[in-house]
N, C-alpha and C positions, 0 to 999 in steps of 0.2 A: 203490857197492860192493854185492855180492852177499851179500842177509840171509844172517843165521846159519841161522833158518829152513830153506833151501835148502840148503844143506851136508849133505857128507858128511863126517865128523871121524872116526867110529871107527874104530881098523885092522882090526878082524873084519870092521866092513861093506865096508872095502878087499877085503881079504882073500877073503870072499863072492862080490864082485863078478867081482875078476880070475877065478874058479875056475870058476863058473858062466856069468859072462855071455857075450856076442857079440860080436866085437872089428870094426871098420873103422880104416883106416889111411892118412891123407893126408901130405903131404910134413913136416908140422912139427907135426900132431899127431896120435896115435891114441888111439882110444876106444871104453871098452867099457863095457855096458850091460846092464840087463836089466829088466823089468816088476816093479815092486812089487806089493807085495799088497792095498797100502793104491791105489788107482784115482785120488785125488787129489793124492797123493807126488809130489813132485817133489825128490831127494835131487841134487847134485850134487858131484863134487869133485875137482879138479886136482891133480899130481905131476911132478915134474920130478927125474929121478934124477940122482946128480952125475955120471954120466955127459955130463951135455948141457953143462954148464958147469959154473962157480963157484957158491957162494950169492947173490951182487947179480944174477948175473943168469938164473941159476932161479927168482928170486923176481917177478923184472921181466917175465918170459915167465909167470907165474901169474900177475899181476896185469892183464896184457893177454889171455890169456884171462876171467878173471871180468870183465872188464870188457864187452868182446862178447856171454858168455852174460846177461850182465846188463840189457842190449838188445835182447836175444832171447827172450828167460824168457816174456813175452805170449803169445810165439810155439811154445814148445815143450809138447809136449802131456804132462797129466801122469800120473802112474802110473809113472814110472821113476826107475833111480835111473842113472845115467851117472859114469861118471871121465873126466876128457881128460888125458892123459901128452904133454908135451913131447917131441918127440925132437930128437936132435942137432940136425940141421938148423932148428931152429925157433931156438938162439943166432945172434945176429943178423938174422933173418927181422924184415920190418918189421910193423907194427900191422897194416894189410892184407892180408897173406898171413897171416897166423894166422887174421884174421876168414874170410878167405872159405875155409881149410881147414877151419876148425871149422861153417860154413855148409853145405861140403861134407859136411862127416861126418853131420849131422843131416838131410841132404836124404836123402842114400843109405842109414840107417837108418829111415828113414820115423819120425821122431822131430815132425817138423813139423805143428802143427795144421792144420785145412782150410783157417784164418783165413790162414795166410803164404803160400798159393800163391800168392793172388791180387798178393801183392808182386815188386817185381822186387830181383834183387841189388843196384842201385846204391843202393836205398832202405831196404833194409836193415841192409847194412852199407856207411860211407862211409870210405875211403880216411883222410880228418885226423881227426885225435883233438885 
């Protein structure tokens, strides 16, 4: 599970976020972001509006993203604060396609430390959970 530590919880810093930051957008999830002030920050926090489904499985499409950023966290460089938003298409998306859109979002934001280039995708994120 992803520390508490690492969260983002308040709705103003919600709030903050979506208004200022910088959005990227993949098949099943999009994510916006922006530089802390604090250079060692690493805030992060997930949403799923009921648009996308039910609550079982808004919750279930949260818990499988924290679980991947949770594997990735080594890897992500800090000073930011990041939200990742579920969209539609992300009910019923399996384990894998969520990791490697959320993989995507962080490569094309250039969110990624020097340390994960050197990885390849299949070693980073694996397919079974």
């Amino acid at each position: 599970m992803l520390g508490l530590k690492y969260r983002l919880s308040k709705n103003r810093d919600f709030r903050y976020i979506y208004r200022r930051g910088k959005n990227h957008a993949a098949q099943t999830v999009a994510m916006t972001y922006i530089k802390s002030r604090n250079t060692d920050e690493l805030l992060i926090g997930f949403t799923a509006s009921r648009k996308v489904a039910k609550a079982v499985e808004r919750n279930r499409i949260k818990r499988m993203m924290r679980e991947h950023i949770r594997h990735m966290m080594q890897d992500i460089s800090p000073g930011h604060r990041i939200i990742f938003t579920a969209r539609k298409s992300a009910n019923g998306s399996s384990y894998a396609n969520i990791g490697k859109d959320l993989e995507h979002l962080l490569v094309k934001a250039n969110l990624f430390s020097k340390k994960h280039e050197g990885k390849s995708n299949e070693n980073s994120i694996s397919g079974t959970h």
